[in-house]
N, C-alpha and C positions, 0 to 999 in steps of 0.2 A: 733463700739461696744458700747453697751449700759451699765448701771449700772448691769444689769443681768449678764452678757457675764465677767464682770472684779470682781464679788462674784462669779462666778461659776470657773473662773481664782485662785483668793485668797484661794478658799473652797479646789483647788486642791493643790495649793502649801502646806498650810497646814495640807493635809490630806498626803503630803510625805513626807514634815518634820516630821510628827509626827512619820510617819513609818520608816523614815532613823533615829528619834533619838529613838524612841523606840528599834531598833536592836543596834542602837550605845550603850544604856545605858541597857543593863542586866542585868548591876548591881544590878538595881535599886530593882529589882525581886527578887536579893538574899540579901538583905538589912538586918542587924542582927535585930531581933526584940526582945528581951530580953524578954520584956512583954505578947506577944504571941498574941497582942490585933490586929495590923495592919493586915487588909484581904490583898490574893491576886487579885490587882483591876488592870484588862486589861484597855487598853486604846480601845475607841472607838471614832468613829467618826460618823457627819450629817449621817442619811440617805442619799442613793444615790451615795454616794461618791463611784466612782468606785475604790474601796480597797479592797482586802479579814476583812482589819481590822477593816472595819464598822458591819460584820457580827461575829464579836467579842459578846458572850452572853454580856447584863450588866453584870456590879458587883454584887456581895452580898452586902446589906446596907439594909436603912430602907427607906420606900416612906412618903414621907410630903407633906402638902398641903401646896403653898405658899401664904401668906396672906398679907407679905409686902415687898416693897423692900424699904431696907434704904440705900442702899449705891452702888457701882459699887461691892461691895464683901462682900456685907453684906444684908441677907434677914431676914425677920419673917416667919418661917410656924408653920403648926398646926401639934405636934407629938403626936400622943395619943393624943388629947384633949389637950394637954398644947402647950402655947405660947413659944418658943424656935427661939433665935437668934441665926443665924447662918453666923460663920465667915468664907470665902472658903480660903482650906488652898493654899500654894505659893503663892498666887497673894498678889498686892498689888494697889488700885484703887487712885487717886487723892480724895480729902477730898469735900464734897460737902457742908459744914459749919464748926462749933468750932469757936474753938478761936479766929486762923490765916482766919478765913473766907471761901469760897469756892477757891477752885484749878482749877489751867485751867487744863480741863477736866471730872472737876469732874461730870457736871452734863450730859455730854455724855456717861461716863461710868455705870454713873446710869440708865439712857434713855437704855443702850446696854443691860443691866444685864436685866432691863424691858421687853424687847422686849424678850429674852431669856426665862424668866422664871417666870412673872406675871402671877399670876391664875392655874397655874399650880403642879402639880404629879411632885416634882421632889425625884430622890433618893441619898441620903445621904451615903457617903461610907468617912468609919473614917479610920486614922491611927494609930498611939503608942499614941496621947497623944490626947483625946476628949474633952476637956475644954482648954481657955486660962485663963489668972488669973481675966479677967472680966465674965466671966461665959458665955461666948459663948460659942455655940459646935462649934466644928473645923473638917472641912468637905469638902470633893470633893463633887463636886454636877455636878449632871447630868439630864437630860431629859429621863424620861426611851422610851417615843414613839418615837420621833429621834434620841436617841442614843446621845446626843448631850454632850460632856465632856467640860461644862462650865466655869471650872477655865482656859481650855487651851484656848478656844476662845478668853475670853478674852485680854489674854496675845498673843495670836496670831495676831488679829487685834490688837491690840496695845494702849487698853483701862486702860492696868495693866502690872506693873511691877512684876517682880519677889521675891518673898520676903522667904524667906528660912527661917524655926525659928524649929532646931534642938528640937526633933525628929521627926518630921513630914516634909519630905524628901524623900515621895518615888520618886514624882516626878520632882524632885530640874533640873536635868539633861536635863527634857524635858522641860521641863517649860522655861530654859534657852536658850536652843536651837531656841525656838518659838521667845522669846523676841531678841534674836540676828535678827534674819529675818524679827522683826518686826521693828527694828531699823533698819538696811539695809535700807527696801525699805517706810522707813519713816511713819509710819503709825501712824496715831492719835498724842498718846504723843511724838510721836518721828520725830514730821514735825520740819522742819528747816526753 
């Protein structure tokens, strides 16, 4: 079995994880929104993936053009005409410079998020809180032509940890669940 045969393997484990944690987490769907701001944002998956859940409409959000990527979870696109940094929310990527220098990982997760979503339409779907206090917007980001729901890949292959920063939490549950299976069978940050 080749590289093809063991991503069209991992494409499928993750496309049931997603669909055993999305029925496990309901919750997530009935989540108090106080603010009224958080959409209802299905989960999707790749193209292809033999799931009823890839044929899931996108979400409601807004489409950006991606102009940079600086980080494994952090882009530049162009919204209306302005330059907007955008932080994806749960995940959390290895640092690829600062202070403490680059992270083991950091610049694979960068390379992954590239390969995802350089040059690209992607759409933008917010929850309860849209800025962090650096003046990021705070964002699920997706591929609207593959369907592709980017912060779970991530975390799925095992480029990003799970980072939960109350109220933005719809997808705390799943995101966890990926990160458990990406620890399991070792993947990326999580090899021994």
């Amino acid at each position: 079995p080749g590289r093809g045969s063991a991503h069209q393997a991992l494409s499928m484990r993750l496309t049931l994880i997603v669909v055993l944690a999305f029925g496990a987490c309901a919750d997530l769907e009935l989540l108090p929104d106080p603010e009224g701001a958080a959409p209802d944002v299905p989960m999707t998956t790749a193209a292809g993936d033999p799931t009823p859940l890839a044929e899931l409409p996108l979400p409601d959000g807004v489409d950006a053009q991606v102009t940079s990527i600086v980080d494994g979870d952090t882009i530049h696109v162009d919204l209306d005409g302005r330059d907007e940094r955008i932080r994806y929310i749960g995940v959390d990527t290895p640092e690829t410079g600062g202070a403490r220098g680059p992270q083991p990982y950091g610049a694979e997760a960068r390379e992954r998020n590239r390969a995802l979503v350089e040059g690209q339409t992607v759409r933008l779907v917010f929850d309860v809180q849209d800025r962090d206090r650096y003046g990021r917007l705070l964002a699920y980001v997706y591929t609207p032509e593959e369907g592709t729901f980017v912060n779970a890949v991530l975390v799925s292959e095992g480029f990003a940890r799970v980072m939960t920063v109350p109220p933005n939490v719809r997808f705390a549950s799943v995101f966890r669940s990926l990160e458990t299976e990406a620890r399991e069978e070792e993947r990326n940050l999580w090899q021994r």
